[in-house]
C-alpha positions as CSV (number, residue, x, y, z in Angstrom):
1,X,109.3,80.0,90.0
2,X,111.5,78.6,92.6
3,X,114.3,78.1,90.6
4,X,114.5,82.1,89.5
5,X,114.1,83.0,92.7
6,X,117.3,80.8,93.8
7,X,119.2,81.9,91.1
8,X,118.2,85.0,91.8
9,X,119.5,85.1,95.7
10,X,122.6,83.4,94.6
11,X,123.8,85.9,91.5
12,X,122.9,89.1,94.0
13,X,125.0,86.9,96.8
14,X,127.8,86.1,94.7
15,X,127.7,89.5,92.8
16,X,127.8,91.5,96.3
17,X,131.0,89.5,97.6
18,X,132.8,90.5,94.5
19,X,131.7,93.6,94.9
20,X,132.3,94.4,98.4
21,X,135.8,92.3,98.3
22,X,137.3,94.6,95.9
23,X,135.3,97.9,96.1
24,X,138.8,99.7,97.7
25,X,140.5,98.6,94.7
26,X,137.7,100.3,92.4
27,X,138.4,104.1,91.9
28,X,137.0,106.1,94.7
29,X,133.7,107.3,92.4
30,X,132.9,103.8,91.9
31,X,132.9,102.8,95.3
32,X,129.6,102.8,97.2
33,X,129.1,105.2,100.1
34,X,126.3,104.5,102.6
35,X,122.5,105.2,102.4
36,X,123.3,107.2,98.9
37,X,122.6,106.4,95.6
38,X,125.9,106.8,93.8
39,X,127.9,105.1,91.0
40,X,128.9,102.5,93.2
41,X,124.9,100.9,93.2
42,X,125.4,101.1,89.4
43,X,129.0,98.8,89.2
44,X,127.1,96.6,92.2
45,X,123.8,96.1,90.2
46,X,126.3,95.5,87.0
47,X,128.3,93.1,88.4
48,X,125.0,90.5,89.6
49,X,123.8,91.2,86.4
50,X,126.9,89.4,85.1
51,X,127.1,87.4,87.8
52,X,123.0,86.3,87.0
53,X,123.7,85.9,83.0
54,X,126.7,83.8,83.8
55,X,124.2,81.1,86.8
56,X,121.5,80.9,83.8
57,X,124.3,80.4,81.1
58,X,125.6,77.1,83.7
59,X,122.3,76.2,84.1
């Protein structure tokens, strides 16, 4: 259980850096306003999903 939970943490770290480091080049309805639940969550949750299959792939 401890393992998920750090691979967990470090996909959802990882996968919010990428996000937030190139959200202003993403088109403006892909970009993530705050407190609102917009497109931007959706490319965000996306890329730590990726960003998760690709930590369990290495390990």
């Amino acid at each position: 259980m401890k393992r998920q939970f750090w691979q967990s943490l470090i996909a959802v770290l990882a996968g919010n850096a990428i996000y937030f480091s190139t959200q202003q080049y993403l088109p403006p309805r892909a970009q993530h306003g705050i407190c609102r639940i917009d497109w931007g969550l959706a490319v965000d949750f996306w890329i730590c999903l990726v960003c998760y299959g690709l930590v369990r792939l290495i390990r």
